[in-house]
N, C-alpha and C positions, 0 to 999 in steps of 0.2 A: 504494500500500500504506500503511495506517496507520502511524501510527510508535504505535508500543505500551509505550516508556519513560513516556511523556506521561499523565498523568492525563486519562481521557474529561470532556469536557464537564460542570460543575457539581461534580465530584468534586475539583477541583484540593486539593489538599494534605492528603489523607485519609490517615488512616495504613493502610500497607500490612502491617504485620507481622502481620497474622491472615489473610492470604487464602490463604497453603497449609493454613490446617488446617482451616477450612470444606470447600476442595478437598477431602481426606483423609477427611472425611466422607462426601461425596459418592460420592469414588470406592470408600471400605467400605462403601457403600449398595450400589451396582453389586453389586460381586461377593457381599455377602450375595443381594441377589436373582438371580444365578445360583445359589447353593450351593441355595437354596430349590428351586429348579426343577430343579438336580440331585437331590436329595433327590426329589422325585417320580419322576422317572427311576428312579432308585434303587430306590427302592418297587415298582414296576410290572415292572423289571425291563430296562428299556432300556438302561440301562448299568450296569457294573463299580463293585465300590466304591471301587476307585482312584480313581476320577477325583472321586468326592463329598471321599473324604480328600485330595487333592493339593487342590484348591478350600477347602477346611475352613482347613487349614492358610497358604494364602495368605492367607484370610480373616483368621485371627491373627494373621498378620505384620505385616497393614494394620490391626487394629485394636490393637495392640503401639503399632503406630509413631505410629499416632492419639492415644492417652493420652500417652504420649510428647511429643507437640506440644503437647496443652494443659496440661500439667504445667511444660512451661517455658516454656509462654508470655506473652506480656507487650502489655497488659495480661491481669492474671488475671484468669477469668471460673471462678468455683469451681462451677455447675451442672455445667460442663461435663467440667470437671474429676473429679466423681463421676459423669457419665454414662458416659466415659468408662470409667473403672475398673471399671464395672458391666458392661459390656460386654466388657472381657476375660476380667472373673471369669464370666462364663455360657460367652464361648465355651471356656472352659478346663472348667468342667462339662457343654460341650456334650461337648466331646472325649472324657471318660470316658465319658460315657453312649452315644456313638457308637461307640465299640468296645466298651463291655460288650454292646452289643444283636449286633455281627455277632458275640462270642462264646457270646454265649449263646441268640441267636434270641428274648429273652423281648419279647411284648408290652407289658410295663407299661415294660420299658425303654423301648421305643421310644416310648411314646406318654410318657414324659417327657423325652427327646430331642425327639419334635415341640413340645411344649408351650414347652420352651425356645429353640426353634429361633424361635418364636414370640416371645417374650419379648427375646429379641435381636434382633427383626425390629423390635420398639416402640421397644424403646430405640435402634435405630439410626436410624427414621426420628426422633423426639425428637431426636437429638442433631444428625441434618442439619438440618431446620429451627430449632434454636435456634443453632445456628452460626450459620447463614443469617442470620437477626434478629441475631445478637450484631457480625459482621460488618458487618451495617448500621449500626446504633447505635455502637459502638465507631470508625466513620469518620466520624460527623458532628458532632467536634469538632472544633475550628478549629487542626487540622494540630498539634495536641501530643499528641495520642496518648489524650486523657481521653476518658472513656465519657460518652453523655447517657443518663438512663433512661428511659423508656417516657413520661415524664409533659416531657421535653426540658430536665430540670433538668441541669444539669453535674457529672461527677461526678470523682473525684479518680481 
């Protein structure tokens, strides 16, 4: 069994303090693309709206906790930090727009419910892949923690 304390091969002395909130991205990716294909279900009629709203709201919670991490995270990466917040602020206008459509049954709701269901979809994959790059770049300085940028200058 590997021993998994130990830095893999060529990574030795990367800094580790950004790799749960890459993760955190990841796994808000996940369940947004469940919630998405709940939402079709939804639509069609396969399932209950409980299970879109209990999913919705998990959804929020992971992406709460997500801004949350790059807010105090260290080093600061400020993209992320507004994609972030861009991201709770839609799913929280997702939320009204989700319940004014089952009260009201209006089409325009809904199809601005999809549209931002959308819009959350962009910004979440954006915000996994530049985690993903920022994580990489933000490890390959020489174990103090400093970021290199795109062009491998060093940065403070």
């Amino acid at each position: 069994m590997a021993d998994l304390s130990k830095d893999p091969p060529g990574n030795e002395g990367r800094d580790r303090t950004l790799r749960p909130v890459p993760l955190l991205f990841r796994v808000t990716g996940a369940v947004l693309g469940l919630q998405l294909l709940l939402g079709g279900l939804l639509t069609f009629g396969f399932i209950s709206a409980e299970v879109h709203i209990i999913n919705g709201f998990i959804l929020f919670i992971l992406a709460v906790a997500t801004m949350v991490a790059w807010l105090v995270s260290k080093p600061s990466f400020r993209p992320m930090k507004v994609i972030s917040v861009v991201i709770v602020i839609l799913i929280l206008l997702q939320i009204v727009l989700g319940f004014a459509t089952l009260n009201t049954g209006s089409q325009m709701i809904a199809f601005a419910h999809f549209a931002t269901a959308l819009a959350i979809f962009g910004a979440t994959l954006l915000g996994t892949f530049t985690a993903m790059r920022w994580s990489q770049l933000s490890g390959t300085g020489k174990g103090n923690g400093s970021a290199v940028d795109t062009m491998g200058r060093q940065g403070a």
